[in-house]
C-alpha positions in Angstrom: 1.2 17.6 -5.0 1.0 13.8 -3.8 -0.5 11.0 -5.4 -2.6 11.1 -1.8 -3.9 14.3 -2.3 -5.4 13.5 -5.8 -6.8 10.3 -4.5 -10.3 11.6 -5.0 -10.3 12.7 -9.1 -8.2 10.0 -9.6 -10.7 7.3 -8.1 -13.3 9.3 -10.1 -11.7 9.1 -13.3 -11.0 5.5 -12.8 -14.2 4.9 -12.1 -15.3 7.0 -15.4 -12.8 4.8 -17.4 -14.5 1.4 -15.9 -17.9 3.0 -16.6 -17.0 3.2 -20.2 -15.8 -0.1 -20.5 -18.5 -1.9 -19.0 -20.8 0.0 -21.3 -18.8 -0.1 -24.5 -21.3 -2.1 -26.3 -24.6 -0.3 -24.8 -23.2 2.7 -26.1 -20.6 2.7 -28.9 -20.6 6.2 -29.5 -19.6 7.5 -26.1 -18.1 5.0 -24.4 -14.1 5.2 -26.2 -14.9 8.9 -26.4 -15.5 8.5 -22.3 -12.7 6.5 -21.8 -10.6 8.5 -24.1 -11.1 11.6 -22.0 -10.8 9.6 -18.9 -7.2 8.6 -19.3 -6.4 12.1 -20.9 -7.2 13.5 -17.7 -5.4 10.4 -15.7 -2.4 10.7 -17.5 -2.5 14.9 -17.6 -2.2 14.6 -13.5 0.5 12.3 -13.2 2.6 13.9 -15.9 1.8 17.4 -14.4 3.5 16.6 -10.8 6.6 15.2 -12.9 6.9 18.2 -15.1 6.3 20.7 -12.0 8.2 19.0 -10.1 11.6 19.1 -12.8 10.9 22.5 -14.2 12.4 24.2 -11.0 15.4 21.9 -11.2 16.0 23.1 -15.0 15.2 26.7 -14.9 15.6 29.7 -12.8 14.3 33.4 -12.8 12.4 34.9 -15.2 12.8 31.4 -17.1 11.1 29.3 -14.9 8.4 31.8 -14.5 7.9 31.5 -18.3 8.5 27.7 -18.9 5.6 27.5 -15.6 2.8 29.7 -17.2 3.5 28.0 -20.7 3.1 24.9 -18.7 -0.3 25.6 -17.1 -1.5 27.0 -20.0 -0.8 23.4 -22.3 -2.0 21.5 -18.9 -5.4 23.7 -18.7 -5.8 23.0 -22.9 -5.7 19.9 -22.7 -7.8 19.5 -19.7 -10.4 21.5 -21.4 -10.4 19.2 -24.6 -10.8 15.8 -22.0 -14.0 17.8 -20.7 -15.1 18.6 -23.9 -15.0 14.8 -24.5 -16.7 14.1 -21.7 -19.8 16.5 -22.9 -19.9 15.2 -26.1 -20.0 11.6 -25.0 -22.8 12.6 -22.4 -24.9 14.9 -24.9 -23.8 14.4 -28.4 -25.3 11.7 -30.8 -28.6 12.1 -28.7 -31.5 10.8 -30.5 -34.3 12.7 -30.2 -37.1 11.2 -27.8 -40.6 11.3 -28.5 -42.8 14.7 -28.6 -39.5 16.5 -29.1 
């Protein structure tokens, strides 16, 4: 997959990751736990196409096959955790409002 072809999460990400900077003092809870996930999920994307991309050079057969679902599995963890971020920073740490 191309750098082209991600163009859209990627310019949503970085836009996440200039979010939390411009409101790191406005909200000091969620903002580095925003930007945390943000480049998590940056730097999961690029690294993915490398590692894709060199596995089949490395490997062969029932390896490869192997070394690729082992590979999507740690990719789709760690995704998961950057998300999880992402929740918490949106709905954790909430005080609650009035006539709640």
């Amino acid at each position: 997959m191309t750098i082209v072809s991600q163009l859209p999460e990627l310019m949503v990400w970085f836009a996440g990751l200039v979010l939390a900077l411009m409101n790191w003092r406005r909200t000091p809870r969620a903002a580095p736990l925003l930007l945390l996930a943000m480049v998590t999920l940056i730097t999961l994307r690029l690294v993915t196409g490398y590692v894709n991309g060199l596995l089949p050079a490395l490997m062969s057969g029932p390896q490869l096959s192997d070394a690729l679902a082992l590979s999507n599995f740690a990719q789709s963890a760690i995704a998961a955790v950057a998300w999880g971020m992402v929740l918490v920073a949106v709905f954790g740490g909430r005080q609650r409002g009035r006539g709640e």
